[in-house]
GUMIVEX-549253 format. One record per residue (C-alpha): y, z, x. Coordinates in steps of 0.001 Angstrom, whole numbers, plus 500000, padded with zeros to 6 digits. Each point is the difference from the previous one (the first is absolute). Layout:
residues N
      v      w      u
      Y      Z      X
...
end
This chain:
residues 469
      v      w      u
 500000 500000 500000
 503670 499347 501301
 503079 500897 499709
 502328 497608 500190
 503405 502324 498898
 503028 498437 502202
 501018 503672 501991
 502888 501157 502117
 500175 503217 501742
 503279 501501 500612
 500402 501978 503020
 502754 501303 502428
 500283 501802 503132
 500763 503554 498896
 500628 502175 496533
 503199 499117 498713
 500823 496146 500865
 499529 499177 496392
 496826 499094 499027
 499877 501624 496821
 503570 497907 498938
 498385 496433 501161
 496127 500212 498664
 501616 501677 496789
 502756 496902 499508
 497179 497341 501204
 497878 501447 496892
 502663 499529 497845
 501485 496918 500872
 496493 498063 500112
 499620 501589 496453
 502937 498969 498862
 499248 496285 500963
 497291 500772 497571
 496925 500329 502976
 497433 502967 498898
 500445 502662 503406
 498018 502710 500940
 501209 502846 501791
 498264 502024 502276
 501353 502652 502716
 497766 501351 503286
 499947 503791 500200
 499361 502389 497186
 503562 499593 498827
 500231 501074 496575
 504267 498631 498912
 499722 496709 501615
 497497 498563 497833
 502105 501021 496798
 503051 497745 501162
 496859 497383 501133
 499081 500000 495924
 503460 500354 498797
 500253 496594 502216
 497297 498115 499000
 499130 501335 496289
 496630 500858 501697
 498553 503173 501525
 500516 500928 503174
 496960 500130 502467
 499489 502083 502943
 498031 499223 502878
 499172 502872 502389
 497290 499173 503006
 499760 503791 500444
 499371 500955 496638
 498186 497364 498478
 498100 498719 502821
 500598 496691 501916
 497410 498455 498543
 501617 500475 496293
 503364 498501 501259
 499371 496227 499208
 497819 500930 496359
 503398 502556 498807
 502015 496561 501104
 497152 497794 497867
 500518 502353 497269
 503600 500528 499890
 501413 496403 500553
 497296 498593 497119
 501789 497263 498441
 503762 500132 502233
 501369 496768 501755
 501496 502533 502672
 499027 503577 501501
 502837 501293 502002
 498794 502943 501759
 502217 502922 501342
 499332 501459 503286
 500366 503648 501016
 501881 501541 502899
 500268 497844 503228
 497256 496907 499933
 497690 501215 502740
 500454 503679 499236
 496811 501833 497492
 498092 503063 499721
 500871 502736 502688
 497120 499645 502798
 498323 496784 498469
 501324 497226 502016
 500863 496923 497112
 498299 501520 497201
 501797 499873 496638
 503079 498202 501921
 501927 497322 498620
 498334 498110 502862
 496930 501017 498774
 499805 498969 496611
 501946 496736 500720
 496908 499313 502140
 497678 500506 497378
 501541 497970 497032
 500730 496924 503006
 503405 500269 498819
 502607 498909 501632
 503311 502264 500920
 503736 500429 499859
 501457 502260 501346
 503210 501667 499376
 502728 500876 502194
 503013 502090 499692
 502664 498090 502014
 502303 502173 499262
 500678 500949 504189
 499044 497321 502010
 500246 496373 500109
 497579 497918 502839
 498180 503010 500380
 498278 499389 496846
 497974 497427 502012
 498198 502170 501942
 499382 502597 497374
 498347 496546 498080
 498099 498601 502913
 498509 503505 500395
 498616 500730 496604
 498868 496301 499853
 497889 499740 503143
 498937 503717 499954
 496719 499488 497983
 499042 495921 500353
 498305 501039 496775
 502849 500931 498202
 501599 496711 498873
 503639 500977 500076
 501550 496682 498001
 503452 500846 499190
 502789 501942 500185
 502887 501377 497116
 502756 501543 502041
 501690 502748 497960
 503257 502197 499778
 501794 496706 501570
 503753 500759 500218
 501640 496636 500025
 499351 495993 500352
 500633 500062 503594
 497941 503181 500155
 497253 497790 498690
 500904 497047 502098
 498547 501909 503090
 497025 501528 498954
 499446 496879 498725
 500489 498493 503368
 498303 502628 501809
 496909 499168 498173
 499846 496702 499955
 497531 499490 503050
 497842 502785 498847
 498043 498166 497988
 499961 502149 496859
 502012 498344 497683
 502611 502272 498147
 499725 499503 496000
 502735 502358 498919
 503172 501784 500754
 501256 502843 497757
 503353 501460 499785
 500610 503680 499952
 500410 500609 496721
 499784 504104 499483
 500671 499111 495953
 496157 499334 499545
 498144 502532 501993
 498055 502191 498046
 500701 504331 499991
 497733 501956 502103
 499598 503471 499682
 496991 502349 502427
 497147 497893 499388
 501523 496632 499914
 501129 497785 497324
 500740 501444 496840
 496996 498543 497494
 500403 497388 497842
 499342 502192 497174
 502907 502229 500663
 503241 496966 500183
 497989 497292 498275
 502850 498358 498441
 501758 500713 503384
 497144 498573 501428
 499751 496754 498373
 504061 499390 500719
 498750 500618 504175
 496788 497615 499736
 502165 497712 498248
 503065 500173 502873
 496596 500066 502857
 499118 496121 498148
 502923 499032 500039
 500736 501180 503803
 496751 498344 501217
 500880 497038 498087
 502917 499628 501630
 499323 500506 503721
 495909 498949 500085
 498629 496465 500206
 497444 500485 496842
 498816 496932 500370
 498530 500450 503708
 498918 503237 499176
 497770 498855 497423
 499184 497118 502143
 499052 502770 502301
 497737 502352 498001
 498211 496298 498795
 498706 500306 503524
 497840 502820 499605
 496329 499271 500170
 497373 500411 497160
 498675 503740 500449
 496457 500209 499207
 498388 502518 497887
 499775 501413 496618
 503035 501795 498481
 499449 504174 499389
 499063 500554 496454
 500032 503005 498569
 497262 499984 497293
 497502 498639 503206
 501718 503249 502335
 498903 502227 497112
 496504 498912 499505
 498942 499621 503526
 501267 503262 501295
 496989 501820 500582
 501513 503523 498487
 502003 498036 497508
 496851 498406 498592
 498643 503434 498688
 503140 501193 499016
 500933 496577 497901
 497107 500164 498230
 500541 503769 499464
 503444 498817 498243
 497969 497336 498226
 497706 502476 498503
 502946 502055 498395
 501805 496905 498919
 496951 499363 497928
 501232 503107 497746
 503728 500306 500623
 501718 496780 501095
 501695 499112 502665
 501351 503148 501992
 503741 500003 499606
 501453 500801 504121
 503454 500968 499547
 501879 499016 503058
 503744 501392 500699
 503117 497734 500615
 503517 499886 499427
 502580 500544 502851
 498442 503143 500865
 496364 498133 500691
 500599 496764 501213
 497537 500150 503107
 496758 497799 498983
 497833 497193 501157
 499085 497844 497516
 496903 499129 500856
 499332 503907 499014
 500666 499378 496368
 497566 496890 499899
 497327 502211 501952
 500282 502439 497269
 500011 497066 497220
 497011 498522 501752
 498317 503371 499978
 500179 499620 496172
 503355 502083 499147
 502737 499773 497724
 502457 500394 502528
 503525 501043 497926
 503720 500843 501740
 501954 503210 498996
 503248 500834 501553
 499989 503961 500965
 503992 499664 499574
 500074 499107 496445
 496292 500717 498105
 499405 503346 498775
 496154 499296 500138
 497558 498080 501266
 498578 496719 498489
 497839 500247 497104
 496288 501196 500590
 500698 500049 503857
 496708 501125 502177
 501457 499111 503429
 503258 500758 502024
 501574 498151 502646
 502999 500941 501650
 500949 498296 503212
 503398 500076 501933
 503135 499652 499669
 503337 502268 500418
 499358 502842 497484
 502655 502139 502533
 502584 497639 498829
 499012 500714 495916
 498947 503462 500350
 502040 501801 497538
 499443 496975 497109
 496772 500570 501001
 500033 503522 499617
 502028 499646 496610
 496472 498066 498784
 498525 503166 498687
 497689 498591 497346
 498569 497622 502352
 499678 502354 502836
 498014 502698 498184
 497656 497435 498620
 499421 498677 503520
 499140 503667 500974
 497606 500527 497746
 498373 496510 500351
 496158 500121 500968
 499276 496066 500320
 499868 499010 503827
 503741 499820 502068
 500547 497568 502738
 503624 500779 501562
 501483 498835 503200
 502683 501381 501816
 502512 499855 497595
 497527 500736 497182
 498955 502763 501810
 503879 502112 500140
 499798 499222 496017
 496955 502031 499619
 501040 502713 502029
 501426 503436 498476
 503580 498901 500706
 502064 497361 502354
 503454 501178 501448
 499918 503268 497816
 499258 497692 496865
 497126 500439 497711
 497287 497215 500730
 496450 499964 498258
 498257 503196 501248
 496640 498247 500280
 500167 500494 503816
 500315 504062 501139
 503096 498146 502506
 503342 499504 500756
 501914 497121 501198
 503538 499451 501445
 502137 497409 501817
 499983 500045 503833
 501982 498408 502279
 496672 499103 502090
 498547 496612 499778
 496188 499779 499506
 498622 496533 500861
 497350 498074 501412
 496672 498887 499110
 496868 502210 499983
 496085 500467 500146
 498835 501970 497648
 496730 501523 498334
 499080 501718 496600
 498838 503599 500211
 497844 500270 497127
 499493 497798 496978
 503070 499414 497908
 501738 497538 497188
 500204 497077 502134
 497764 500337 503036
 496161 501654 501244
 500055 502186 502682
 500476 498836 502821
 501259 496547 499488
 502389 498906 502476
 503328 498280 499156
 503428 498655 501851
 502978 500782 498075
 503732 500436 500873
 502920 502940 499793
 503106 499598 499435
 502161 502860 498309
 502956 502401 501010
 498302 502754 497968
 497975 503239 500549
 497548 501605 497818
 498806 503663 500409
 497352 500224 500272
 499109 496817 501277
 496575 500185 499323
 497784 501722 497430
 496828 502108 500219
 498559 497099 499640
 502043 496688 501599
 499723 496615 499018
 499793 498360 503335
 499022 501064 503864
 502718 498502 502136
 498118 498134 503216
 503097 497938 501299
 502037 500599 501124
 499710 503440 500097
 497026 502353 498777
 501256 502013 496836
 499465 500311 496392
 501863 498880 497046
 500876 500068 496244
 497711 501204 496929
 496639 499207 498660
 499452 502358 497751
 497965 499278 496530
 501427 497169 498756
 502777 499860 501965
 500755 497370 503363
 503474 500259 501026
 501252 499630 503443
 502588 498392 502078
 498028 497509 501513
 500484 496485 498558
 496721 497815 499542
 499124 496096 499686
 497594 499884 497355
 499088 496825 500872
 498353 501119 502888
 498395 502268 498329
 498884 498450 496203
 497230 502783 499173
 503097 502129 499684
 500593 498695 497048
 496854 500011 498140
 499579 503257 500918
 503161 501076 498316
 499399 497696 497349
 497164 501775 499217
 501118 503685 500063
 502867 498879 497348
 497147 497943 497973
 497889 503495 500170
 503149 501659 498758
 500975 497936 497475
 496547 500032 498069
 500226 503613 500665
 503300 500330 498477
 498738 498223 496800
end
């Protein structure tokens, strides 16, 4: 099977030259000439891929080499880009730089190698002029593998600015396809964690994806960038598909037919799973795991719904920036209690976990977790190794998983008596709760790389569902 998707990947030397502002505008403007885009980002990068689908009217795909595997990189791709004329995918950090202590893997590099696709790279200009040659020549001949094929130059300051970079590089043989202005008007807010979300500005939002087409437009050659992602080879392979991750998961296969079984007598199991602009970390591929696992999968906003969907037998909290919303959260009363007192299985992450704590910056949370939470001006991040301690919610004991921190929170106590995960890397530690029906921890998880999770949650909200009734 091949994949044929036209794909860009849009790189730059460092954080902060503006890749976010041209993959974003090259979504839009493609989509606005009425092409069907994909967006993807490298990295687990939760608020990039919600300007991706604000972009392209489709949802935005991660694809992490540390999380998911390198082996899942090209079938996420397969999956994601079904049916687009263009994927534009956005890079993370510098282009060679990935997981601490693991050489290329999970780079920009990295995945650019595996999807054969080819690269531009993006380069403030805003302080130097023939200099940007060399910076070019090295990224391009620094991994023969790495097909470097073009170049936007951003935060230009004038024509003649323009006039020597474009000078500079016109021996280098990287051809550059765009020039952008500064123009502060259209950058996005940031705030601790990055971005703001989507959900928190949308109408905001869709005025600075809207001025990031428009930008692009103006100062890219669309036309040889397309011509350029057209020269991406076929990829070989068979696109990830949930339903077939399900059933051939070896734990998942018990488990799904466990959830089978108490369909039979109670219908689907309804999986309530928490949004809003408090809760706007989440793959997707997470809710089609937990559809494929045979769930009613249903969105509540903790902000605004006093309880929880109708008939719900399974939780799902996952991150977001509860900090930010803690006392509407806190003002939620009805909806907190109700959480407290639910028995069907809990999956939270990071920020799910602070809103099932006892409070959150002196405000009252959930109380399902015997914990307290607060702001810190410490920044946790980094990817980890980690293994369950016992049999919980979503995993056997012992299973091993890679997941990712990234918070400026602490909890006390961090862990309960009994945790939900064994830290193995970076450090040796233990973290979060697994207690009863109850996962909730700070580590964020790929379910993709790990489908059985899903049918075994699945099941536990199937179980109490027919329970329930």
């Amino acid at each position: 099977m091949l994949n044929t998707v036209p794909r860009l990947v849009v790189a730059a030397p460092a954080s902060g030259c503006g890749k976010t502002t041209v993959a974003t505008g090259l979504m839009a403007a493609f989509a606005a000439r009425g092409l069907a885009v994909s967006g993807h980002k490298v990295g687990p990068d939760y608020i990039d891929p919600g300007y991706h689908a604000l972009a392209t009217g489709r949802p935005g795909r991660n694809l992490d080499a540390y999380l998911c595997g390198p082996g899942r990189i090209a079938p996420l791709f397969a999956h994601g880009s079904a049916g687009a004329g263009l994927a534009v995918v956005e890079g993370v950090m510098g282009l060679y730089d990935g997981a601490s202590g693991e050489g290329e893997l999970a780079s920009t590099a990295h995945v650019a190698k595996l999807l054969k696709a080819p690269v531009v790279l993006v380069v403030d200009a805003s302080s130097q002029s023939r200099s940007v040659a060399a910076l070019v020549h090295g990224f391009a001949s620094w991994d023969p593998e790495v097909r470097v094929a073009g170049v936007v130059l951003n935060k230009v300051g004038s024509a003649r600015h323009e006039e020597l970079l474009r000078e500079a590089l016109g021996g280098s043989g990287v051809p550059v396809l765009g020039a952008l202005r500064r123009a502060p008007v259209v950058r996005a807010p940031s705030r601790h964690l990055g971005l703001v979300p989507v959900a928190e500005r949308r109408a905001d939002a869709v005025e600075s994806v809207a001025a990031l087409a428009e930008q692009v437009r103006e100062g890219c050659d669309l036309d040889a960038l397309l011509a350029l992602a057209r020269t991406a080879p076929p990829l070989e392979g068979a696109a990830w598909d949930a339903a077939a991750e399900v059933a051939a998961g070896a734990r998942a296969g018990a488990e799904a037919g466990a959830a089978r079984e108490a369909r039979s007598s109670s219908g689907r199991p309804v999986v309530a799973v928490a949004g809003g602009p408090a809760f706007t970390f989440s793959y997707a591929e997470h809710t089609e795991l937990l559809t494929a696992a045979g769930a009613e999968v249903v969105p509540f906003d903790p902000l605004r719904d006093e309880t929880l969907p109708e008939g719900t037998g399974g939780l799902v909290i996952g991150g977001g920036f509860p900090e930010v919303y803690a006392p509407e959260l806190s003002e939620n009363e009805a909806l907190r209690k109700e959480i407290a007192t639910f028995r069907g299985p809990v999956a939270a992450e990071c920020a799910g976990l602070l809103y099932l704590a006892r409070e959150l910056d002196g405000k009252p949370m959930c109380g399902l977790l015997d914990a307290t939470a607060r702001m810190t001006k410490n920044l946790t991040l980094g990817y980890r190794e980690a293994v369950a301690v016992a049999d919980n919610v979503l995993a056997a004991a012992g299973t091993r998983v890679r997941g990712h921190e990234f918070h400026r929170t602490a909890l006390e106590p961090g862990a309960g008596t009994m945790p939900a995960w064994g830290m193995v890397r970076p450090e040796r530690r233990v973290e979060g709760y697994a207690e009863g029906n109850v996962h909730a921890s700070y580590l964020h998880v790929h379910w993709a790389a790990a489908p059985e999770t899903a049918g075994r949650f699945v099941a536990g909200a199937a179980r109490r569902q027919g329970a329930a009734r």
